[in-house]
C-alpha positions in Angstrom: -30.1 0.6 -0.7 -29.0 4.3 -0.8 -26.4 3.7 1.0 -25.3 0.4 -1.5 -26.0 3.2 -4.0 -23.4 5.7 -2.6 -20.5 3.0 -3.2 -20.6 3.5 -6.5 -21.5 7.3 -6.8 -18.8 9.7 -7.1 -15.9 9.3 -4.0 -15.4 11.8 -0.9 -14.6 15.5 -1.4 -12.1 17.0 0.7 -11.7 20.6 1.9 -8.0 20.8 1.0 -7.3 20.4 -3.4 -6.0 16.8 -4.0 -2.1 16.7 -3.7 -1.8 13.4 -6.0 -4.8 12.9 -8.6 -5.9 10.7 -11.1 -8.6 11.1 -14.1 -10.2 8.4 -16.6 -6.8 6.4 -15.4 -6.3 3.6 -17.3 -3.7 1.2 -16.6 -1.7 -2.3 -17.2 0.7 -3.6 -19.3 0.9 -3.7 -23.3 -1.8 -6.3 -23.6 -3.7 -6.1 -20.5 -5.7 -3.6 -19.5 -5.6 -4.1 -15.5 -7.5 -1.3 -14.6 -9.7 1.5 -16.4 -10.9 5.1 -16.1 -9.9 5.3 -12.1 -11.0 8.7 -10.8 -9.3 10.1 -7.0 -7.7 12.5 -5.4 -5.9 12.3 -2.4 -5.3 15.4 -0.6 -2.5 16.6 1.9 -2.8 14.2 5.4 -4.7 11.5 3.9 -4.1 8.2 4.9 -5.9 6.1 1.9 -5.4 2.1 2.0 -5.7 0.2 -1.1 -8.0 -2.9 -0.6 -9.3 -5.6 -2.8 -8.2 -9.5 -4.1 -4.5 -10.5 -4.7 -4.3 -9.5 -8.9 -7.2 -6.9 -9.0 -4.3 -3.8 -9.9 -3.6 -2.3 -6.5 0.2 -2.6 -7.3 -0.1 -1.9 -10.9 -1.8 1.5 -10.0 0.8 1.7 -7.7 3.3 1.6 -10.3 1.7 4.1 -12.5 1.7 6.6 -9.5 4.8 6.3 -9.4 6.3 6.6 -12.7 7.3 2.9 -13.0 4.5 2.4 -15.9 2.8 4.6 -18.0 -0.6 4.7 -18.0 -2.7 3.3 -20.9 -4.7 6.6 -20.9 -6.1 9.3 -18.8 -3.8 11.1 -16.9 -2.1 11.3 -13.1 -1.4 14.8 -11.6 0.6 15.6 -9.0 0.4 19.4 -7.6 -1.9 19.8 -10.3 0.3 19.1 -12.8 0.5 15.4 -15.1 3.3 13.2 -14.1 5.1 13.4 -17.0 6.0 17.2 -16.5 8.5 16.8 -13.5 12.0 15.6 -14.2 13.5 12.7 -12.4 14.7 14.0 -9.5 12.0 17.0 -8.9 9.1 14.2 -9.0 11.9 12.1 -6.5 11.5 14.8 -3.8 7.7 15.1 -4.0 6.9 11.2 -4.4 8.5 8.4 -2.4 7.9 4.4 -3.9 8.2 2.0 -2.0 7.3 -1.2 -4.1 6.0 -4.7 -3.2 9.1 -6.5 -3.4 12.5 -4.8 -3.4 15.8 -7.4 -3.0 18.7 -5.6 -3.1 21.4 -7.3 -4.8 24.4 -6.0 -3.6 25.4 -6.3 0.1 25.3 -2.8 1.2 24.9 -1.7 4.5 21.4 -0.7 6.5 22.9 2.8 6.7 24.0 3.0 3.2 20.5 2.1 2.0 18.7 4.7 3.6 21.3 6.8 2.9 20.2 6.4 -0.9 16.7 7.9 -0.2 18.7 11.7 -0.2 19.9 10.9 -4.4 17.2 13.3 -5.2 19.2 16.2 -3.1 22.5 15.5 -4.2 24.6 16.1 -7.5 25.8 13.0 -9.1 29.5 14.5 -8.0 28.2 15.8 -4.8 28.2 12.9 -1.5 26.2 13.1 1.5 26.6 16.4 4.0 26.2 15.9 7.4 22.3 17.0 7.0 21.8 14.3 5.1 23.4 11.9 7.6 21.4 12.9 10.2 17.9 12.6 8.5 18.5 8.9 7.7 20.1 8.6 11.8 16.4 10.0 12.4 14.9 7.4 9.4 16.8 4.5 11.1 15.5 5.4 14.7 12.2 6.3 13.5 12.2 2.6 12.4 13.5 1.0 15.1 16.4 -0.1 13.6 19.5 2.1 13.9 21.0 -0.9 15.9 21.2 -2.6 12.6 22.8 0.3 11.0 26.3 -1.5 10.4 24.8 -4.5 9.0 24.7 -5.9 5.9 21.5 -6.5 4.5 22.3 -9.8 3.4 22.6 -10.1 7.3 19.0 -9.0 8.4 15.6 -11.4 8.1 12.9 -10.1 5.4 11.0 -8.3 8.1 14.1 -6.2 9.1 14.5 -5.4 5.6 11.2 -4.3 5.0 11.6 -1.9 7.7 15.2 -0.5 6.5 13.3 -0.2 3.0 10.5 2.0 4.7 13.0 4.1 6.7 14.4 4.9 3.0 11.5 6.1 1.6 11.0 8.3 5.1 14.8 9.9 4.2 13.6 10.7 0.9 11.3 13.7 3.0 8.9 13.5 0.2 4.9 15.0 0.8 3.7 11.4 -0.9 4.5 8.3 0.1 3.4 5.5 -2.0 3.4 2.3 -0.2 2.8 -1.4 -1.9 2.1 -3.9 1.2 4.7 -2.6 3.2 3.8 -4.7 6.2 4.8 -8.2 4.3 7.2 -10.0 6.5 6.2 -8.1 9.4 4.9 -10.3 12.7 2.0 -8.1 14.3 3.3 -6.0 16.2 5.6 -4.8 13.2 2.5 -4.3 11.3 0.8 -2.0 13.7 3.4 -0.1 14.6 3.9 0.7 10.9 0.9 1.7 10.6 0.8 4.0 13.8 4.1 5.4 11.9 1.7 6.1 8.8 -0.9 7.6 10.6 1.1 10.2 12.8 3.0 11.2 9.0 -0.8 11.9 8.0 -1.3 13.4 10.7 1.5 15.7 10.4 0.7 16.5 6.7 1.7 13.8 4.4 -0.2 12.0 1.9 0.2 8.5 1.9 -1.6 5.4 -0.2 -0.9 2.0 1.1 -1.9 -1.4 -0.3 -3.1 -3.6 2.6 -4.5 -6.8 2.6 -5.5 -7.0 6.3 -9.0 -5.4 5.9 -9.1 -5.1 9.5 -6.0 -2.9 9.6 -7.0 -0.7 7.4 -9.9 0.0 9.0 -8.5 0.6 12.5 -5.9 3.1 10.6 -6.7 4.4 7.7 -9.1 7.6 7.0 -9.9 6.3 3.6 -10.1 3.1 1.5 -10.4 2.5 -2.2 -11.5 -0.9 -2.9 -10.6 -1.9 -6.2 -11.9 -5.2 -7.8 -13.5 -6.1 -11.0 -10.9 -3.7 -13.3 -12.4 -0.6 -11.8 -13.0 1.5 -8.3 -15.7 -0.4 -6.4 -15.6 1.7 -4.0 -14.0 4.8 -2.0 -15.1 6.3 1.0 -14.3 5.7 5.3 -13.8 2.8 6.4 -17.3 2.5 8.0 -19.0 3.0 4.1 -16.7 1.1 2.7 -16.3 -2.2 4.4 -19.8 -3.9 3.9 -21.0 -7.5 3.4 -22.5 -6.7 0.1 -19.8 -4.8 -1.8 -16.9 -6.8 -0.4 -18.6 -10.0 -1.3 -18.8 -9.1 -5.1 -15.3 -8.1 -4.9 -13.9 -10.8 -3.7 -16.2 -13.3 -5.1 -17.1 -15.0 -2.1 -19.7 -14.6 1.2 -17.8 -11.9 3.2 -19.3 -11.1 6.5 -18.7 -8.3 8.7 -18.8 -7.8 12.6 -17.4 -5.9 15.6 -15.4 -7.8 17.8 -17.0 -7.8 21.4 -14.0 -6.8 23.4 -11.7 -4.0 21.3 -14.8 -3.6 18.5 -12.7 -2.8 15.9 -13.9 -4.7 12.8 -14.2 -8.8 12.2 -14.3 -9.4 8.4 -14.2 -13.0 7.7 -15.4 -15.4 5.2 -17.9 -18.3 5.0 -16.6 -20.8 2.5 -17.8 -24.2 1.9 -15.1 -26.2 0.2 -16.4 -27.7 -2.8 -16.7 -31.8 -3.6 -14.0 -31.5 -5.8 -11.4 -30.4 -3.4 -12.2 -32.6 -1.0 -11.4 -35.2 -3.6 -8.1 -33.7 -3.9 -7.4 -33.3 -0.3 -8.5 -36.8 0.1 -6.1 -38.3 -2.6 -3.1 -36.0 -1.6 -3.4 -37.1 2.0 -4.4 -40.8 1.6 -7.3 -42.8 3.3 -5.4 -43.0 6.5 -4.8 -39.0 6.5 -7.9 -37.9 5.5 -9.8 -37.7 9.3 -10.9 -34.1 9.2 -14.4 -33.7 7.9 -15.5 -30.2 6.1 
């Protein structure tokens, strides 16, 4: 019960001041209110992952991070200072975006997409200097994808893409990254190796939020997790005080259970559903008396 209790109590501290911070932050859209008064700070190294149901605000918070909605009220700091206060290009060198879906529309190369995560650094006259070249060489082979750097991107398959997008955000040398489901599109081993790239960035001092919606992920990787649900913080702590049966279950609005696996123990987190009557009607009439051998 205490523990149940804790959940909701006020989230971790952290011996180092939070680099990115929000107070009584409210945010959506002009006449929804997604999300209200979310407190956090995240200080330098953390590596926090976002988790809750598809439409509960983890991108719209997201957004407001970064600067691509302004909050409904309360306010976002960064360095200790709102949002607001840094111009466009001093808030692009401390804050890196990457969003949940990005399609280019032109067809640019690989190379000449990262290439664009240095705009903070350069004059709008002034074109990339051989520094600059060689931190997005280092993004692209970072990535795993400096083979690709001639392509066009109208060449590459989403998960490709996804990766190229990330290895922009790294050549933008910012000490935030903000990532929204970076892993979609990614086939496993994509996904854990991007998140092995997340945590050795923490590691080495950056602070990075991610949206993830494989809870098991983000508990093998991440230091910290913010469950969000119900239009407000749920939760925030490790992984271990975070991912329980009881608070996952009202956030997702169904019976969420929560085990070890015997072999690696790293967390099972599945769900026990019984389909209703109703849909079984449906399933019945959309696959016809003949198709309809499974029973529930």
């Amino acid at each position: 019960m205490e523990r149940d209790m804790f959940l909701h109590s006020a989230p971790p501290t952290s011996p180092d001041p939070p680099l990115l911070e929000a107070r009584s932050l409210s945010v959506g859209y002009e006449r929804r209110r997604v999300l209200d008064k979310i407190s956090f700070g995240a200080a330098r190294g953390e590596l926090i992952g976002l988790i809750g149901p598809n439409g509960a605000g983890k991108s719209t918070l997201m957004k407001t991070l970064g600067r691509a909605l302004t909050p409904l009220s309360g306010t976002a700091f960064l360095e200790g200072r709102p949002l607001d206060a840094f111009s466009a290009k001093a808030f692009a060198r401390r804050v890196a975006y990457l969003p949940q879906r990005t399609e280019p529309t032109f067809s640019y190369t690989v190379r000449e997409i990262v290439l664009a995560g240095r705009y903070p650094y350069l004059s709008w006259w002034q074109g990339e200097g051989r520094a600059d070249r060689e931190v997005a060489e280092a993004a692209m082979a970072y990535t795993g994808i400096r083979a690709l750097a001639d392509a066009s991107i109208d060449q590459i398959s989403g998960g490709q893409l996804q990766r190229v997008l990330l290895a922009k955000v790294l050549a933008q040398q910012t000490p935030v990254l903000l990532l929204d489901e970076p892993a979609t599109g990614l086939d496993l081993m994509y996904q854990e190796e991007l998140f092995r790239f997340s945590r050795a960035l923490a590691a080495a001092g950056k602070t990075i939020l991610v949206v993830v919606h494989e809870l098991s992920l983000a508990a093998r990787f991440c230091s910290r997790l913010i469950l969000i649900g119900k239009g407000r913080c749920m939760a925030d702590g490790t992984p271990d005080e975070v991912l329980r049966p009881k608070i996952l279950s009202e956030a997702y609005d169904t019976d969420v259970c929560v085990g070890t696996h015997p072999v690696t123990h790293h967390y099972d987190i599945y769900t026990k559903v019984q389909p209703p009557a109703e849909e079984q009607a449906c399933l019945r009439i959309l696959l016809g008396e003949e198709g309809f051998h499974g029973r529930w």
